[in-house]
N, C-alpha and C positions, 0 to 999 in steps of 0.2 A: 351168747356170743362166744364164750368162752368154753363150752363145751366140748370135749375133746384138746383142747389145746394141751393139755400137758402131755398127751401120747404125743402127738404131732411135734412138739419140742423133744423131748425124750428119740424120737424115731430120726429126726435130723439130726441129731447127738451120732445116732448107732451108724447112718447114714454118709454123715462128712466129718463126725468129728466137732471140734471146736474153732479150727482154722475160720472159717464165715462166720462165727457168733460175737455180737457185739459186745462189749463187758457188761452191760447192765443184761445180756440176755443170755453170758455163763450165768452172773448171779443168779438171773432169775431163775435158772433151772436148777442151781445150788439150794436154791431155796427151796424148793418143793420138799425135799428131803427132812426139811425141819418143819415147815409147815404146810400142813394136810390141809387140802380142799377148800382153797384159799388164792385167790390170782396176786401172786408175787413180783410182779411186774413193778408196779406200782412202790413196793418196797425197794425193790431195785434200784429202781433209777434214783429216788431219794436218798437210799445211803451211798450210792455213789457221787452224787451232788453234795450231800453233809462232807464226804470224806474225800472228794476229789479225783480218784481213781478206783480201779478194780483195789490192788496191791494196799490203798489204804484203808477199803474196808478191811481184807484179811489181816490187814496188819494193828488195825484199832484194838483198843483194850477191853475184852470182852466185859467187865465189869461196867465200862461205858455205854455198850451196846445194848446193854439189859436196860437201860435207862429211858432207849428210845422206843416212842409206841409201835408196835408190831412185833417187837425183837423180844423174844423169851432165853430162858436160858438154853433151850437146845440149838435154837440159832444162832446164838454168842458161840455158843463151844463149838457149832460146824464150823463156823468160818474162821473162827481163832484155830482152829484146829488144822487148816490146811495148808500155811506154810510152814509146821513144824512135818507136818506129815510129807511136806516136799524135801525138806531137809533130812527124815527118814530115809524116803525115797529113793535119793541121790548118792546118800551114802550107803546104801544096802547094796548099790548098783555094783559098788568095787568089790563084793563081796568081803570074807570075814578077816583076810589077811593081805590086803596089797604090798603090794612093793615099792616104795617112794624113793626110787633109784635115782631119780631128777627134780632140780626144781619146776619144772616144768609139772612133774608128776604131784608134788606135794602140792605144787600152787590149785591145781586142779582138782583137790583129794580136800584141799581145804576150808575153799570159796563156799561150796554147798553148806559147811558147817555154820555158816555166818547169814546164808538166805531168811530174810524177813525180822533179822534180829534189829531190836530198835535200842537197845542201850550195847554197851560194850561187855564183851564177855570175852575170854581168855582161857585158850587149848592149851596142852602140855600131849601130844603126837607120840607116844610111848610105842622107840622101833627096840627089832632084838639086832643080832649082829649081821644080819642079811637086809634090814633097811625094810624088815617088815611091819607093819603097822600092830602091836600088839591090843593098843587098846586107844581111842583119841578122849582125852580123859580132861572133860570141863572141870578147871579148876575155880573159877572165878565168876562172877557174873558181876556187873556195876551197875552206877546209874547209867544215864543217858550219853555222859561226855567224859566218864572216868572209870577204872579197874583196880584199884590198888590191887597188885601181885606180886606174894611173899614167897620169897625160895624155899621156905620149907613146904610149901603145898606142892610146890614143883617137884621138890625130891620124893614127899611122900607117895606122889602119882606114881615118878618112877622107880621106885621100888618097891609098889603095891604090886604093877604090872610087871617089874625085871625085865627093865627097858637097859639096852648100853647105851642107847642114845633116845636124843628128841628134838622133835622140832616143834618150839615155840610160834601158836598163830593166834592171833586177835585181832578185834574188826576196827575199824573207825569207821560209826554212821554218821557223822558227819560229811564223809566223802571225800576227805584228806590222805592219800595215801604214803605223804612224808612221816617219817618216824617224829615222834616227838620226844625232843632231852630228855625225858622219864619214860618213855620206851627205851632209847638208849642205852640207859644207867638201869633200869632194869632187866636188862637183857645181861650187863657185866657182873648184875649181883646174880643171875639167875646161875652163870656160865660159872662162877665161884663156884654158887654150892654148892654144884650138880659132879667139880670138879673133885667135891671129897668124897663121891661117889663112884669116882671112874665111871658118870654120865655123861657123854659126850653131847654137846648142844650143837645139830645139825644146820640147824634155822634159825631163825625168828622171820615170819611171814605175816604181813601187814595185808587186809582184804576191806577192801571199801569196791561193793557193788560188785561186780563180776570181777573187777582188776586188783590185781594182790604187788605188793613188793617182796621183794626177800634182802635182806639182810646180807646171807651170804652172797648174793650175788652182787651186790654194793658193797664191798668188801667192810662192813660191819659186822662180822663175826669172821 
């Protein structure tokens, strides 16, 4: 029954794209790529029912997914592997030196760094004196619901890169895009250090899902 089916998937792929493909029937064609000669359909629609959506398979803990039966470790890594490689993606797209002339520009330069991340993690934005992006330089990574971030990771980013300036961005996955009092307060200690450096602090930009705050434009910095 199955005979030919993976070209026939494969051919509607080259055909129309992904636009008509249901989520368990991208999986299932994600899947072929890890597992050879084998109807992954069936796997499909199971980790999508374990996980709830497309987004929370790719986003589950590959070390979890080796757990369940079908799932090998080249399957864990394809699919853990594809919203970091979005996040690749997106940012190769501004190419190697953009120009974050706006918040509009950084809020947009920023969101992509934060796709598919499940705990909180914390940029330091390293521009030179044209507002150029020299380097976006992850300083921090947390658990689930917290970052603690020290000004001197902050300073040493920008003076690794010889940044005059930066703008500070981190996520809230929880999906709150209010600052929180220790955003705040570490946004004042960040703007200290950075001040014995003649590092000007551009930003601090808050990104929950597609939608971001900024700081400077709530007159918080």
């Amino acid at each position: 029954m199955h005979e030919g089916h993976r070209d026939r998937v494969k051919n509607r792929f080259l055909n129309e794209g992904l636009d008509n493909f249901d989520n368990h029937q991208v999986l299932e064609l994600l899947l072929f790529y890890a597992i050879p000669q084998k109807d992954t359909n069936p796997l499909a629609h199971e980790l999508i029912d374990r996980y709830g959506s497309l987004s929370g398979v790719l986003e589950a803990d590959p070390r979890e997914l080796q757990k369940l039966k079908g799932v090998g470790k080249n399957t864990a890594v394809l699919l853990s592997m594809i919203p970091q490689l979005c996040r690749r993606y997106l940012n190769d797209r501004w190419g190697s030196r953009p120009q974050l002339s706006s918040t509009r520009l950084a809020g947009e330069y920023v969101v992509p760094l934060f796709s598919g991340r499940l705990s909180e993690v914390f940029y330091a934005i390293c521009l030179d004196s044209q507002n150029r992006v020299t380097y976006p330089a992850l300083v921090h990574e947390g658990t689930i619901d917290t970052a603690p971030v020290y000004p001197r990771e902050i300073v040493q980013a920008a003076l690794r890169h010889q940044a005059t300036g930066i703008i500070l961005a981190h996520n809230h996955p929880g999906g709150s895009l209010n600052p929180s009092s220790a955003d705040i307060e570490a946004t004042k200690r960040i703007i200290s250090a950075c001040d014995t450096i003649n590092v000007r602090v551009m930003d601090h930009i808050i990104v929950a899902g597609e939608k971001y705050f900024s700081f400077a434009d709530n007159g918080l910095i």
